[in-house]
C-alpha positions in Angstrom: 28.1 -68.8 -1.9 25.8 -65.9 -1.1 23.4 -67.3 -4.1 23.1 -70.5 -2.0 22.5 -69.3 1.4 20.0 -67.2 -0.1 18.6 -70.3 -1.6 18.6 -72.5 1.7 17.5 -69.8 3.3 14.0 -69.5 1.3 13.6 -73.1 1.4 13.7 -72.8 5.3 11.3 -69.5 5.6 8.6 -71.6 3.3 9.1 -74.8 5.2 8.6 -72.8 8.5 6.1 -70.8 7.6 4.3 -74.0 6.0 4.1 -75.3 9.5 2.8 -72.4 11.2 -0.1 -72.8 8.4 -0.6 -76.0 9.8 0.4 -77.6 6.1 1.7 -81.3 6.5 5.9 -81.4 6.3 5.7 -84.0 3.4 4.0 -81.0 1.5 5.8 -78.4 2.8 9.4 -79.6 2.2 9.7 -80.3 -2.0 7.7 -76.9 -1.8 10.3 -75.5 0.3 13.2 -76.7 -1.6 11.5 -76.2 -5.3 11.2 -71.9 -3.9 15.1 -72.4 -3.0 16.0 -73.9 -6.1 14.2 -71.3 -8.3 15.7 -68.3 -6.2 19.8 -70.0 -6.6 18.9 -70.6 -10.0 17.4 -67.1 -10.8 20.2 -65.4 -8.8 23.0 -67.1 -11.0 21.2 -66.2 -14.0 21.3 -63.1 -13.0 25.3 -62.9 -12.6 26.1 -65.0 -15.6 24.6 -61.9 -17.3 26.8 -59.6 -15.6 30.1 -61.6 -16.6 28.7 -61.7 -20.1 28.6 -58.1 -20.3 32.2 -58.2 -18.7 33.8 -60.4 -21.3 32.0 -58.6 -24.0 33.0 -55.5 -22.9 36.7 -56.5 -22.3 36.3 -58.7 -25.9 36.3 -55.8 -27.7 39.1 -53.8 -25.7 41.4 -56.9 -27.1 40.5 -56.9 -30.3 41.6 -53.2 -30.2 44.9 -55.1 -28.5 44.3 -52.6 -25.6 45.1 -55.4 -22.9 45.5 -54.2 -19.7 42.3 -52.4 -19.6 40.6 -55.7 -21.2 41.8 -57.7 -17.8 40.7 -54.4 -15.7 37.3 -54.5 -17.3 37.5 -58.8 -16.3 38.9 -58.0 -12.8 35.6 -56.3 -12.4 33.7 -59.6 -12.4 35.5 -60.9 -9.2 33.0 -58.7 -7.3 30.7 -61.7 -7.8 32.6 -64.1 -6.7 30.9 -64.3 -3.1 27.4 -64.5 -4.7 28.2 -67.2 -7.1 30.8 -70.5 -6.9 33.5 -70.6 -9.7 33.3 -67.1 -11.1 37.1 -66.5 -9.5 38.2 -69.9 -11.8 36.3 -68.5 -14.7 37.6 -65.0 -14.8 41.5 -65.9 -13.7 41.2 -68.7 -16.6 40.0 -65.9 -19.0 42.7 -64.3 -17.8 45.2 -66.1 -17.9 44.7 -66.9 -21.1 44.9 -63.0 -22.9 48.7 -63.8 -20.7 49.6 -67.0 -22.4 48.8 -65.7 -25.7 51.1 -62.6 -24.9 53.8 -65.0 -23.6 53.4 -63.7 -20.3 54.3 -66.8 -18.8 55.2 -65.9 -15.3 51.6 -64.0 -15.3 49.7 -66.4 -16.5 50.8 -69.7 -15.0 49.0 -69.0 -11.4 46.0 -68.3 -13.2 45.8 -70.8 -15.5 46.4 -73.4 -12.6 43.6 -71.6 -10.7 40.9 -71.2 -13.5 37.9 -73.9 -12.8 38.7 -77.3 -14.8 35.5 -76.6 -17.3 37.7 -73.8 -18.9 39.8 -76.8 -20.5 41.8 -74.3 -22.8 43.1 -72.8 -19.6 44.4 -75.7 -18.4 45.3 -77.5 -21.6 47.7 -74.1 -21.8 48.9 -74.9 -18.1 49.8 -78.5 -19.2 52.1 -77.2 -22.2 53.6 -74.9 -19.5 54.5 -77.7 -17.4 55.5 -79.6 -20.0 58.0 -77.0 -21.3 59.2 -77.0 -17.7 60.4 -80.4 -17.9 57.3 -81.5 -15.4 56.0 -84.3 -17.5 54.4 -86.3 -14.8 52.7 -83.2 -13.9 51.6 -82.1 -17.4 49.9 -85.2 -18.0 48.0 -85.2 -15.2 47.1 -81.7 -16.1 45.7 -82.8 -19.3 43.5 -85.4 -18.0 42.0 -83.3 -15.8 41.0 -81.1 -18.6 39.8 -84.1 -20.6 37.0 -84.6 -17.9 35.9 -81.4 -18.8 36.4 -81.0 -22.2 35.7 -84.7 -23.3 34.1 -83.4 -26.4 36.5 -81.8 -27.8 38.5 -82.7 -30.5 41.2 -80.1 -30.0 41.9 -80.9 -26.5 42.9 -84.6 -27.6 45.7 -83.8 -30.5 46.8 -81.1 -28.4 47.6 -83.9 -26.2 48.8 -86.2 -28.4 51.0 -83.9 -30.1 52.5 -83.0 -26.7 52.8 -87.0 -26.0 54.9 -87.5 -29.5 56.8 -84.5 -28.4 57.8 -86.5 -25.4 58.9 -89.4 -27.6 55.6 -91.1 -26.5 54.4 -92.1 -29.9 52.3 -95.1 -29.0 50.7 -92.8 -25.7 49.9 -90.4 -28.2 47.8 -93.3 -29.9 45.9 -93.9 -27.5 44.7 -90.7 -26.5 43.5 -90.1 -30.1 41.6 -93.3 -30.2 40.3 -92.0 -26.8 39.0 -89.0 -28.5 37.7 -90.6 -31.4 35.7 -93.0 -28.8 33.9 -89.6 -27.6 34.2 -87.6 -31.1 32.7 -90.4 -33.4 34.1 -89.8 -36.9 36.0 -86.8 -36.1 37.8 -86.7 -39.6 40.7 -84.6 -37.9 41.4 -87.2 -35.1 41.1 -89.6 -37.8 43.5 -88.8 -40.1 46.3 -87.7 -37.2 45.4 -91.2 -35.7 46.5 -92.9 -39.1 49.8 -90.4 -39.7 51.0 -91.7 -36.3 50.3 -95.1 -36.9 52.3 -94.8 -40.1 55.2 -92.9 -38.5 54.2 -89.4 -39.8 54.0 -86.2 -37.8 50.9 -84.6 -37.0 48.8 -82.5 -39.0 47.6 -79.4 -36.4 46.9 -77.2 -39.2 43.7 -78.9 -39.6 42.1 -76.9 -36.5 43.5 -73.6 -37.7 43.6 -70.7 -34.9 42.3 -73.0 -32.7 45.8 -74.9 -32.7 47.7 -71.8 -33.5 46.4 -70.5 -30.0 48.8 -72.8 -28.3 51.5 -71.6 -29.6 53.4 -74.4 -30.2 53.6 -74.0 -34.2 54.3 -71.0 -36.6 52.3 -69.3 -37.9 51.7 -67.3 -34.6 47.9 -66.8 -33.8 48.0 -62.7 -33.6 46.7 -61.4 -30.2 43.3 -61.1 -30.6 40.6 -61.3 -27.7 40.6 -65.4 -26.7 38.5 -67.9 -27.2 35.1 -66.9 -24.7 32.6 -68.3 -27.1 34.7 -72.1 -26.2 34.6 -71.4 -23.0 32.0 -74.1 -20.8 29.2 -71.8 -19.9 29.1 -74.3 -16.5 31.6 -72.2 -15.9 29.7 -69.0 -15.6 26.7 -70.0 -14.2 28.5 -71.9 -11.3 
């Protein structure tokens, strides 16, 4: 937020200084608004290098499995949240997702639901939460939400599929793989999970490795490591 005012207010100071030059307003106004542009931009460059250095920071603390001072070291990153819009989504979804993966459910529900919607494994994670809650309705919508976000993604659809056949909607499930493989042309792993459902198999998750195993909806368990950041929408950073 602070980014922007800056921003609008450099646009102004140029426009009004402009004037009292004497410069026409058709001239002065795109060069007004390209100097406020350039400052929001410059400023939110500048904080998405701060939260990098957070997350690398508190990347490495997990990998140690040291993870309460790996979501100290993210908490610090809230300090921008005034400068810059979504940093609070980005950091509670990173954090909620170090929770999920330690099954710190209770924890990591109210973050997941208020991490920004480009950090799609946050919320695909919420969705299986709500799912497991009996709050199908409410899961689904979940997952399409994330889906807007995370249309490319070929994880993000058999997670929801498989959550669909798990719901004893087969044909749903379908669909939302053809969906996927509408977006991710070719995608041999939609592909061949597409065809095992049409035949009446189950699906094959293994095929995305730790990527699936994150979920924790199949054995083996993904070990607690530090999560996914590098799959993380950078959109979200930079706000």
């Amino acid at each position: 937020m602070i980014n922007l005012l800056l921003g609008l207010g450099a646009a102004l100071a140029v426009i009004l200084l402009s004037s009292l030059l004497s410069i026409k307003l058709w001239i002065s106004v795109p060069i007004g608004i390209l100097a406020g542009a350039g400052l929001f931009i410059w400023q939110g460059r500048k904080v998405q290098q701060e939260l990098e250095k957070i997350f690398t920071r508190a990347g490495e603390l997990l990998k140690k499995q040291q993870f309460e001072k790996a979501i100290e070291v993210m908490k610090e990153g809230y300090r921008f949240s005034s400068k810059q819009f979504l940093v609070k989504g980005s950091i509670d979804g990173q954090i909620g997702v170090v929770q999920y993966l330690r099954k710190k459910n209770e924890e990591a529900e109210p973050l997941l639901a208020s991490a920004s919607m480009q950090h799609y494994i946050a919320k695909a994670m919420l969705g299986i939460l709500q799912w497991k809650r009996g709050e199908k309705k409410k899961a689904k919508e979940t997952f399409n939400l994330a889906l807007k976000s995370g249309k490319k993604e070929s994880l993000l659809y058999a997670v929801y599929a498989y959550m669909l056949v798990e719901m004893g909607e087969r044909d749903r499930a379908i669909e939302v793989l053809n969906q996927g493989l509408g977006i991710c042309k070719g995608d041999e792993r939609l592909i061949t999970n597409r065809n095992l459902l049409q035949n009446g198999k189950a699906l094959k998750m293994k095929v995305y490795g730790e990527q699936w195993y994150q979920f924790l909806l199949e054995r083996p368990m993904l070990r607690q490591e530090a999560p996914p950041f590098a799959r993380v929408s950078r959109r979200a950073l930079r706000g």
